[in-house]
C-alpha positions as CSV (number, residue, x, y, z in Angstrom):
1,X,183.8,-10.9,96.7
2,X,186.2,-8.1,97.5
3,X,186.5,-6.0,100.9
4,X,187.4,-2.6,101.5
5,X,190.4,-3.2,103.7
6,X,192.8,-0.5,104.7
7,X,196.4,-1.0,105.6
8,X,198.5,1.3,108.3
9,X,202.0,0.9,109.2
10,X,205.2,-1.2,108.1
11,X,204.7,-4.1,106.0
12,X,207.6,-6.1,108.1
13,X,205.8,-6.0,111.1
14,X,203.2,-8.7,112.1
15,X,199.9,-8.1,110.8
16,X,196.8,-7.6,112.7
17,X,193.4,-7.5,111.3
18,X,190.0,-5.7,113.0
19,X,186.8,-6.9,112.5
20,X,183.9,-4.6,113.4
21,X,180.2,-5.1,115.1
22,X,177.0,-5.5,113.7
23,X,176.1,-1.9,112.0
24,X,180.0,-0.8,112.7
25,X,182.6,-0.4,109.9
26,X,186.0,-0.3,110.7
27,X,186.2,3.1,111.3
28,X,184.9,1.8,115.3
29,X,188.2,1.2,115.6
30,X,190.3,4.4,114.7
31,X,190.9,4.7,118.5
32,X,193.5,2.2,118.5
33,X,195.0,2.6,114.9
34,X,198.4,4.7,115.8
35,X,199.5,3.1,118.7
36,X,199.3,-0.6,117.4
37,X,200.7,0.0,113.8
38,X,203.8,1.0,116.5
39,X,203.9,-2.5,116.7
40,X,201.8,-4.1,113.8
41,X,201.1,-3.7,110.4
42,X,197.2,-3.2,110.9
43,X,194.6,-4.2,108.7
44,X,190.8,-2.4,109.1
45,X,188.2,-4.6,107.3
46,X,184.3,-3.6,106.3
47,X,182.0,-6.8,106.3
48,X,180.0,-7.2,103.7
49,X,176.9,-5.1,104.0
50,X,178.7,-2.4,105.9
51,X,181.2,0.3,105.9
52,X,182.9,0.6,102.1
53,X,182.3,-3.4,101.4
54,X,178.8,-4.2,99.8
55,X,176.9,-6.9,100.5
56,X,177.2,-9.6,98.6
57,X,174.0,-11.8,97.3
58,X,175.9,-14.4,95.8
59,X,177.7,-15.8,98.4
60,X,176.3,-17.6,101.7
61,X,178.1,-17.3,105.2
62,X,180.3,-20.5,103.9
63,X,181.8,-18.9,101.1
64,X,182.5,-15.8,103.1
65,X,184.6,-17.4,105.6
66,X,186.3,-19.5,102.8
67,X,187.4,-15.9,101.0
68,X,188.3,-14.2,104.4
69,X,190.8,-17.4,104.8
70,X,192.0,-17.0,101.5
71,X,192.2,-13.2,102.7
72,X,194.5,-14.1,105.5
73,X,196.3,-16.5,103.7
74,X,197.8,-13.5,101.6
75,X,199.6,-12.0,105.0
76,X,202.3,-14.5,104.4
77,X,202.6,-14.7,107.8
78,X,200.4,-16.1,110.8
79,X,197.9,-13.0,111.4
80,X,196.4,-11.5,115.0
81,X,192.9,-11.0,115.1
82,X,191.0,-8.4,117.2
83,X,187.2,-8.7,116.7
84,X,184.2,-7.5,118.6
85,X,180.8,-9.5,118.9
86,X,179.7,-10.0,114.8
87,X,182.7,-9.6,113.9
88,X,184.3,-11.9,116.8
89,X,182.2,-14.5,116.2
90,X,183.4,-14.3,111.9
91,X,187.2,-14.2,113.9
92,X,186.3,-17.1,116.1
93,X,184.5,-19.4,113.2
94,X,188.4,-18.3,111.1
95,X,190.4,-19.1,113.6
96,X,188.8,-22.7,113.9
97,X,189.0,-23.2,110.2
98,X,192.3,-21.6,109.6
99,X,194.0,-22.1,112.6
100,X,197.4,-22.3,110.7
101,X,197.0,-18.4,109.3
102,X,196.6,-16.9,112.5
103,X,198.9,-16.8,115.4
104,X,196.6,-15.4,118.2
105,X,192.8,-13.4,118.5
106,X,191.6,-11.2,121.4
107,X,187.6,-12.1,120.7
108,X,185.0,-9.4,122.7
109,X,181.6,-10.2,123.4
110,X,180.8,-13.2,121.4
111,X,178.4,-16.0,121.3
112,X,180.3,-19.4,119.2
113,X,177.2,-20.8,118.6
114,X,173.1,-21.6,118.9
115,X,173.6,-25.1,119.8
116,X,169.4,-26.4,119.1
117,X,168.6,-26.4,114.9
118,X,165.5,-25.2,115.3
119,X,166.2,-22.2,117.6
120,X,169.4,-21.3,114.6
121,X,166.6,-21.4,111.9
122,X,164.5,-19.4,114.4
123,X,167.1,-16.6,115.3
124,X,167.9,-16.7,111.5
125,X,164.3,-15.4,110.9
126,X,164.3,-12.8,113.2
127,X,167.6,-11.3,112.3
128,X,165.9,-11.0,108.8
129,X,163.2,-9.3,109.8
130,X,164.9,-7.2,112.7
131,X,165.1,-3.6,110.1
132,X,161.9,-4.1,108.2
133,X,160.0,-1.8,110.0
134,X,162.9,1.2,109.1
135,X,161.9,3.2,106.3
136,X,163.1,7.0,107.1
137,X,166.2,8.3,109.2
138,X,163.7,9.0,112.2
139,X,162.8,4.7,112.4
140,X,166.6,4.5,112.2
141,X,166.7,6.7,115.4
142,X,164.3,5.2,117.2
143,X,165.3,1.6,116.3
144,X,168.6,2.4,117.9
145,X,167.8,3.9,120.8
146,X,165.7,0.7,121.4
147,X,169.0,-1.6,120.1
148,X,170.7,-0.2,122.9
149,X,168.1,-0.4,125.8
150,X,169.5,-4.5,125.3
151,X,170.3,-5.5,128.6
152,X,174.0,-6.6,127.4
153,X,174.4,-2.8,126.4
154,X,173.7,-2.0,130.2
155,X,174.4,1.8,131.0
156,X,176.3,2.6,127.8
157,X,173.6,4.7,126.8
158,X,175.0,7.0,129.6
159,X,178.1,7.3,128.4
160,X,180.0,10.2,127.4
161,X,180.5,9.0,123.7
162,X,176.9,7.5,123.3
163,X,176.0,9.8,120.8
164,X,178.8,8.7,117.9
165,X,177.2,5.5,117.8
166,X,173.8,7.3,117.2
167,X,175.4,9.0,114.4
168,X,174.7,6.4,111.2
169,X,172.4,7.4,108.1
170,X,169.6,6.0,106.6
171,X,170.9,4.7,104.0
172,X,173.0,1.9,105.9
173,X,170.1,0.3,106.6
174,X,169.8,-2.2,103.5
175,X,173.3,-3.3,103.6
176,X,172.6,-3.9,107.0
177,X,169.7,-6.0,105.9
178,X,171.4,-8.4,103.4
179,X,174.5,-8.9,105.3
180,X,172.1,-10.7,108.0
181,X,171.8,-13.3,105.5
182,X,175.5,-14.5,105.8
183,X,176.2,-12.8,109.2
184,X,173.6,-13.6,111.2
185,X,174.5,-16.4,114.2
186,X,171.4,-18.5,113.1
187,X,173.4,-19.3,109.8
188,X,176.8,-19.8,111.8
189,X,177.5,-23.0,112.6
190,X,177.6,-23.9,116.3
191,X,181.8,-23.6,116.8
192,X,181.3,-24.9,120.4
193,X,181.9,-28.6,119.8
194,X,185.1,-27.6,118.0
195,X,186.9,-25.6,120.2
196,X,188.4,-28.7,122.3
197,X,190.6,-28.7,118.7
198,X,191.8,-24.9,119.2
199,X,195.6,-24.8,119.9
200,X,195.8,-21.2,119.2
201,X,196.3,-18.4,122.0
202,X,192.8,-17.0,122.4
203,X,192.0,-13.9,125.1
204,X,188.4,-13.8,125.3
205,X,187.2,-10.1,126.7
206,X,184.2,-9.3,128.2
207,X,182.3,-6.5,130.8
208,X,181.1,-7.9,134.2
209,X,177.6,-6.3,133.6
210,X,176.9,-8.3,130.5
211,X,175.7,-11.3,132.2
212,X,175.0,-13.0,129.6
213,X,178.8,-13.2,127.7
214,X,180.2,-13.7,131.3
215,X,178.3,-16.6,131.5
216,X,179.5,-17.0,128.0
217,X,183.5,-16.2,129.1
218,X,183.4,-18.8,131.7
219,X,181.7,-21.8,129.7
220,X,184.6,-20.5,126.8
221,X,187.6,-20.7,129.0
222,X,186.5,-24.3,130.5
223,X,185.9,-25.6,127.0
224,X,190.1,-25.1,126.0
225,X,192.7,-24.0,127.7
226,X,194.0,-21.7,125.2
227,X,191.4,-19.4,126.5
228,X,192.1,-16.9,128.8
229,X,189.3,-14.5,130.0
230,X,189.5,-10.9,131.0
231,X,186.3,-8.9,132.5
232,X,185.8,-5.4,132.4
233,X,184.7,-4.5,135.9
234,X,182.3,-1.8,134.9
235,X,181.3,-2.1,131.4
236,X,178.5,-3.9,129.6
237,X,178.8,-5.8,125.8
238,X,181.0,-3.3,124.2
239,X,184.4,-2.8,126.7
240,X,186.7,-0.8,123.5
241,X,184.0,1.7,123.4
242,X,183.3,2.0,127.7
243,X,186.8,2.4,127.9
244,X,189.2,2.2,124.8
245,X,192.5,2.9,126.9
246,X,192.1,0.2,128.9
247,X,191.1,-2.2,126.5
248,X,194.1,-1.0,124.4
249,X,196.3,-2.0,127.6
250,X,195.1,-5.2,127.7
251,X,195.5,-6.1,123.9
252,X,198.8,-4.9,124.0
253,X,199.4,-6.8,127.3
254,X,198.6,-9.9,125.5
255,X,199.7,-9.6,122.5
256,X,202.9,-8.4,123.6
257,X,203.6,-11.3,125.7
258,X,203.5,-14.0,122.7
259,X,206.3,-14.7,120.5
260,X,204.8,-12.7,117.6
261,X,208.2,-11.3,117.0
262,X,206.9,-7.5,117.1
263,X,210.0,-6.1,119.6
């Protein structure tokens, strides 16, 4: 399959790729475009199913980390990842299976794996049937103001910003649907028995009121210690939307500080 990918800055630079949440597009991250393409040649990706890509019936989640490797493999160059819960877990799962292409990730908010068969075939059949019951904008509405009374989500609903990510049409919706098929965890495999083999400078970002990928952050960073963790005091699952300049600070903190070449 192809992806809508859009490229911003100089070529020479080292590349860094974004990969977006579940019912994002790459737009989500348009906050951080100009000042990283200062120091990378950055590279916004749609997942299939949302944003400019398609979704893609012929392919299973297999294939579609096979062609975003072959993807990366095109950089010429080891790559930088920064990806945010669906689309950390696809970053996490690549840099696994690819761990030559990619010289470092900053991973927020993701799980590596349902660990039991049986509950990966059951979370698999609830993430197909999660947007059945949507049929008109107003279900869309009211299914995401539900989506983000989640615990994880904590008080973002009180945020400033809350209502951008409010802001998404109708007609999403069955992209959404289909990419569940090859994006959903319950058909990722579980990564954690493999990351004792990761050798690859990981920074692992979560907020301190999503208890559930704290506990996540701390299992992750005992697992390899490639991993480092950083919390975001007062922020729930999503820490670049709660507060974008600080997570900016801490990618660039990080990725500043390996030998990526960039200064």
């Amino acid at each position: 399959m192809s992806f809508a990918i859009q490229s911003f800055g100089d070529p020479q630079k080292p590349p860094l790729l974004f990969l977006h949440g579940f019912m994002g597009s790459s737009a989500d991250w348009d906050f951080f475009l100009k000042p990283l393409s200062e120091y990378f040649h950055c590279h916004l990706l749609d997942l299939p199913g949302h944003g400019a890509t398609p979704a893609a019936a012929s392919i299973d989640h297999r294939h579609l980390i096979q062609q975003l490797g072959q993807l990366i493999a095109t950089f010429k160059r080891p790559v930088s990842l920064i990806a945010y819960s669906m689309g950390a877990r696809v970053a996490l799962e690549l840099l696994l299976t690819h761990q030559e292409s990619i010289a470092a990730a900053i991973i927020e908010s993701a799980n590596p794996g349902i660990a039991d068969y049986l509950a990966r075939n059951k979370r698999l059949r609830d993430d197909l049937n999660l947007l059945q019951n949507i049929h008109c904008q107003q279900d869309l509405e009211d299914f995401l103001s539900s989506w983000y009374q989640q615990e994880i989500f904590c008080d973002l609903p009180t945020h400033e910003n809350f209502p951008q990510l409010l802001d998404k049409n109708y007609t999403s919706v069955q992209g959404w649907k289909k990419s569940l098929a090859i994006l959903s965890i319950g058909c990722q495999p579980n990564l954690w028995p493999r990351l004792g083999s990761l050798k690859t400078p990981l920074l692992y970002i979560h907020g301190a009121k999503d208890r559930k990928y704290s506990a996540i952050a701390t299992k992750l960073a005992q697992a390899s210690p490639w991993v480092t963790q950083y919390t975001f005091q007062h922020a729930g699952h999503n820490t670049h939307f709660a507060n974008p300049q600080k997570f900016l600070a801490v990618a660039l903190n990080f990725l500043t500080h390996l030998e990526l070449n960039i200064l």
